[in-house]
VOGU-3710 file (C-alpha; in Angstrom, 3 decimals, decimal comma):
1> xxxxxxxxxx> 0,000/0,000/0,000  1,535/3,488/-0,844  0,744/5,800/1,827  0,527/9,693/0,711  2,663/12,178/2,723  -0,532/13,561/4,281  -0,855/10,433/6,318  2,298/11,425/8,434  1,660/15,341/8,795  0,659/16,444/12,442
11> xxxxxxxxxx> -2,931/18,308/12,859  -0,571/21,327/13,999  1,179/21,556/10,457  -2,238/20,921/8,892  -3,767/23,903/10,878  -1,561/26,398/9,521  -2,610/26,405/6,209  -5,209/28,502/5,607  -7,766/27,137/3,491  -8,622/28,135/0,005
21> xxxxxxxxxx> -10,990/30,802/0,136  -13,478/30,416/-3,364  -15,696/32,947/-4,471  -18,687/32,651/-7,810  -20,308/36,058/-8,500  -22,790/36,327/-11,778  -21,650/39,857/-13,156  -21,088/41,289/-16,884  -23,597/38,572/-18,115  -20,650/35,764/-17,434
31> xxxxxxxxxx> -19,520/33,809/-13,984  -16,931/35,363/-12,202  -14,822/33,294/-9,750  -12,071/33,791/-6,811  -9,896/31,094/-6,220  -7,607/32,815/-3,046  -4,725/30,850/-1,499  -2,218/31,133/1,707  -4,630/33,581/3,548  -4,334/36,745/4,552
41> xxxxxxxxxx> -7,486/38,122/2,887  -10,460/38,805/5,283  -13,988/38,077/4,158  -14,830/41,890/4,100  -11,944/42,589/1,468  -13,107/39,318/-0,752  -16,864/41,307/-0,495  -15,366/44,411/-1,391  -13,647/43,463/-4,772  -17,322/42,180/-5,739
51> xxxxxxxxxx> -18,917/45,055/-5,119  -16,485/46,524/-7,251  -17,256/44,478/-9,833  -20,993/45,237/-9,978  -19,915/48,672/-9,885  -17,911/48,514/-13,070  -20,472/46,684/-15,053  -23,196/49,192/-13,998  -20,872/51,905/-15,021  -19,661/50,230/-18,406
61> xxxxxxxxxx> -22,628/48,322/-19,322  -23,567/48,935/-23,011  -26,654/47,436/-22,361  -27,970/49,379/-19,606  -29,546/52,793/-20,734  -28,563/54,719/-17,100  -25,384/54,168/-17,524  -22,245/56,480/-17,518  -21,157/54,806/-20,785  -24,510/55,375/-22,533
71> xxxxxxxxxx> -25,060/58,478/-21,368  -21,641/59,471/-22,461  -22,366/58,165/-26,029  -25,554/59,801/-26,404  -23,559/63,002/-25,387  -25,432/63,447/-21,963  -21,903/63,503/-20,457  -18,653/64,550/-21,460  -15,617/62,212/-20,339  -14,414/65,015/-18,221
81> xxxxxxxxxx> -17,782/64,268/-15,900  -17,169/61,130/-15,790  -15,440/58,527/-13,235  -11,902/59,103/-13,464  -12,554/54,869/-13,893  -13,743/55,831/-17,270  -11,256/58,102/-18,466  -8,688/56,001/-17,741  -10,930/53,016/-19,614  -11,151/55,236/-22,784
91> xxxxxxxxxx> -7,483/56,403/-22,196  -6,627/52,349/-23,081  -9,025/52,049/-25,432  -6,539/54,579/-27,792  -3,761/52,941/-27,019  -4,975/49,550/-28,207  -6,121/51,323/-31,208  -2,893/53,391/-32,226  -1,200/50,228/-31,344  -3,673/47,687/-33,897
101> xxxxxxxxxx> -3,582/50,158/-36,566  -7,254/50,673/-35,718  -8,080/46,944/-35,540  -9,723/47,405/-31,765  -11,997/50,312/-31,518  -14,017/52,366/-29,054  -16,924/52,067/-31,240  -17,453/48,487/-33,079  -20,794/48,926/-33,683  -21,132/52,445/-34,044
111> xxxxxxxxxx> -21,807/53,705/-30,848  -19,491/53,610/-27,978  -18,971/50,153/-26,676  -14,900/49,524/-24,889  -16,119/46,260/-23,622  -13,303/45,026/-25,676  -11,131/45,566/-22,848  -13,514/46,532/-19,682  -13,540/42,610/-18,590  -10,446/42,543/-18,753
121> xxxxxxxxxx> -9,371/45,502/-16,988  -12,086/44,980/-14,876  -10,639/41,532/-13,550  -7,099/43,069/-13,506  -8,501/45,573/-11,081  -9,946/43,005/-8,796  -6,632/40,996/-8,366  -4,950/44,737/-7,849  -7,622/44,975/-5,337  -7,112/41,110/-3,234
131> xxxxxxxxxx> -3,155/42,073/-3,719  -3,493/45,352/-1,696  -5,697/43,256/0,907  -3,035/41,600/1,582  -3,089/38,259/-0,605  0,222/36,883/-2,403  -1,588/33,986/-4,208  -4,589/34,155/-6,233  -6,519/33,935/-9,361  -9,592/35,650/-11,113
141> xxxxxxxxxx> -11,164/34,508/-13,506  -14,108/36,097/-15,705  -16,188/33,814/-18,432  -12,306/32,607/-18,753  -10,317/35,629/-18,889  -7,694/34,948/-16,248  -5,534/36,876/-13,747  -3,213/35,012/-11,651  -1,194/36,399/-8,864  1,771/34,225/-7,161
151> xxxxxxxxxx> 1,284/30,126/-7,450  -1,321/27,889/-6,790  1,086/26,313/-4,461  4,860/26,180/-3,481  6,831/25,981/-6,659  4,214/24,988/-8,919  2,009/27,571/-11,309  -1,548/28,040/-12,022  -2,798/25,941/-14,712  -5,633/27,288/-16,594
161> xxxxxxxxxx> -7,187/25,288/-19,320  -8,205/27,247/-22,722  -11,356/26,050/-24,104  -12,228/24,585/-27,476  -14,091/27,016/-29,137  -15,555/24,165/-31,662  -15,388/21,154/-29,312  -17,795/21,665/-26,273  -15,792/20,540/-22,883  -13,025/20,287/-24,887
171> xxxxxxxxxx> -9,714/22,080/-24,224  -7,324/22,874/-26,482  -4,677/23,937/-24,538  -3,079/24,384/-20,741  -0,725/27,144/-19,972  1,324/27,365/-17,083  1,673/30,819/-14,983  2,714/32,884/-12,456  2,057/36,416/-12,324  0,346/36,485/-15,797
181> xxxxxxxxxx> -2,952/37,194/-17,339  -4,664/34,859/-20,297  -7,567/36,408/-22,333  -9,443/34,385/-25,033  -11,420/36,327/-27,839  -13,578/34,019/-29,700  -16,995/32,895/-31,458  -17,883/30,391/-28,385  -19,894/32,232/-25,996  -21,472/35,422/-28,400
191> xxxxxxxxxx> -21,119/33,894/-31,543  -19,469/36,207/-34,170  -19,615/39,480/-32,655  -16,497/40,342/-33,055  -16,150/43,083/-36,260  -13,215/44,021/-38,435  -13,394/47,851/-38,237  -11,904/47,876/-41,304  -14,294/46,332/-43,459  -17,376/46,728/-41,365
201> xxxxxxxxxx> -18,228/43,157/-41,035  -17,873/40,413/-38,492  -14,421/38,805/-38,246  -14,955/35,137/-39,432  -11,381/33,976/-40,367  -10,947/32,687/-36,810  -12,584/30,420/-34,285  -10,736/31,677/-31,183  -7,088/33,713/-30,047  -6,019/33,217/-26,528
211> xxxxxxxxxx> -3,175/35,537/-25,610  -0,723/35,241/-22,568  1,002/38,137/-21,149  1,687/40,087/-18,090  -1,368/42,307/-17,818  -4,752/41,380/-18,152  -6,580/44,198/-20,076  -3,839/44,831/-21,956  -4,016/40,800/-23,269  -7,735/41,121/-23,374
221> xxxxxxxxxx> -7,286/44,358/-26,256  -4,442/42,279/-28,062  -7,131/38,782/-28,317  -9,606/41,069/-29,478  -7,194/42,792/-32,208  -5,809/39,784/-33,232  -9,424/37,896/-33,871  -9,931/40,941/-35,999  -7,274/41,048/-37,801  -7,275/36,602/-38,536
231> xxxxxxxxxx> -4,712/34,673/-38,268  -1,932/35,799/-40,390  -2,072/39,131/-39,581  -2,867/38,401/-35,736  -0,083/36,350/-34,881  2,113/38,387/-36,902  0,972/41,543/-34,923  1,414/39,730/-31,887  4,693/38,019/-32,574  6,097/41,641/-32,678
241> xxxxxxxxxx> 4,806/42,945/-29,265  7,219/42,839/-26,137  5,830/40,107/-23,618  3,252/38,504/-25,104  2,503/35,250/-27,311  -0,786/33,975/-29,084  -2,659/30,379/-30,113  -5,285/30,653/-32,745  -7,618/28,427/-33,512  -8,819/28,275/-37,242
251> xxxxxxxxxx> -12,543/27,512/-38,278  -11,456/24,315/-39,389  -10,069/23,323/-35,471  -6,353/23,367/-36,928  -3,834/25,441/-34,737  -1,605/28,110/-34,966  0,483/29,626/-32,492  3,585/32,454/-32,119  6,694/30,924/-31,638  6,992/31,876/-27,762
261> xxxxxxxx> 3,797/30,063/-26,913  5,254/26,976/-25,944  6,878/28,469/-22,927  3,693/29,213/-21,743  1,397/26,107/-22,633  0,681/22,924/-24,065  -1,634/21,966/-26,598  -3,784/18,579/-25,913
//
């Protein structure tokens, strides 16, 4: 019989690790979840960073007519009355854009809509938020756009699983990370609502880009650039930014990937 080392550890070593602390908050019109390790977080802080989420899709939401997105693109506000939240929203919106050549936009369906990046930031915000209260491990995750913070455990990553965009509970990749943010852009959840700016029309030449890279709403613009853009252009793009690497999934459930992606992940 091969006995595990837990058998032999004494209830006072078991005691002082804290438990995980998990957290799954509806928000955005996706599942939100908070996996915290090693402590140090206190339920009030953990309540705090969902409030803040609620707050940011109230304030964002596209979909909701009171809000200070929609009243700032029906002209009811100017950005200068707006959350400084916002400003600094619309202030990454540009750079994405400069930085695409126009391929993400503050207005992909003719009206103002950044949620191209607002999950994203939005998640990056919460783990900024956790970190300050104190925790050294964690992850967030948002309808699988992932921040990570520190490992899941001593000397071993965070493994998040990428989903098949054409193979349901299918994944079609694992990357490994520490201190690193993963952002899928995709037909799987919205179907193709995605749009090249350029041409006016949905973006159909892809199934699905994940991107890895330090940052999460800066990851989240680049997957969203890159689906616009399809594949030979996207990875292209992508292979020349500092930092980050790509996997594509084509229509036809072939692969593509930039040449750093390996060092992050796996494909299964």
């Amino acid at each position: 019989m091969t006995l595990t080392a837990t058998t032999f550890a004494s209830p006072a070593l078991i005691a002082t690790v804290p438990a995980p602390v998990r957290r799954v908050e509806e928000c955005m019109g996706t599942v939100f979840s908070l996996d915290i390790r090693g402590g140090g977080v206190t339920p009030e802080a953990v309540q705090a960073a969902i409030r803040w989420l609620h707050w940011a899709d109230a304030t964002f939401s596209t979909y909701q007519p009171g809000s200070v997105v929609s009243r700032l693109s029906r002209g009811e506000l100017t950005p200068a009355e707006c959350p400084a939240e916002v400003r600094e929203v619309l202030g990454l919106v540009r750079e994405a854009s400069e930085a695409s050549d126009g391929y993400f936009t503050e207005a992909p369906h003719g009206f103002l809509d950044p949620t191209g990046i607002v999950k994203g930031w939005a998640i990056e915000r919460t783990s900024d938020l956790l970190a300050a209260a104190g925790s050294t491990s964690h992850v967030v995750n948002g309808g699988g756009d992932v921040q990570v913070v520190g490992e899941a455990a001593a000397e071993r990553p965070w493994r998040v699983g990428i989903a098949h965009p054409l193979r349901s509970r299918r994944l079609v990749a694992v990357v490994s990370v520490r201190d690193a943010a993963v952002a899928t852009s995709g037909t799987a959840e919205r179907g193709r609502h995605i749009v090249d700016p350029h041409r006016g029309t949905p973006a159909d030449a892809l199934a699905s880009v994940t991107v890895v890279g330090p940052r999460l709403a800066w990851v989240d613009a680049c997957a969203t650039a890159a689906f616009a853009m399809g594949p030979d252009r996207g990875l292209a793009w992508i292979e020349e930014l500092p930092d980050v690497e790509a996997l594509a999934v084509l229509p036809n459930g072939r692969t593509r990937h930039t040449t750093g992606f390996t060092h992050w992940g796996e494909l299964t």
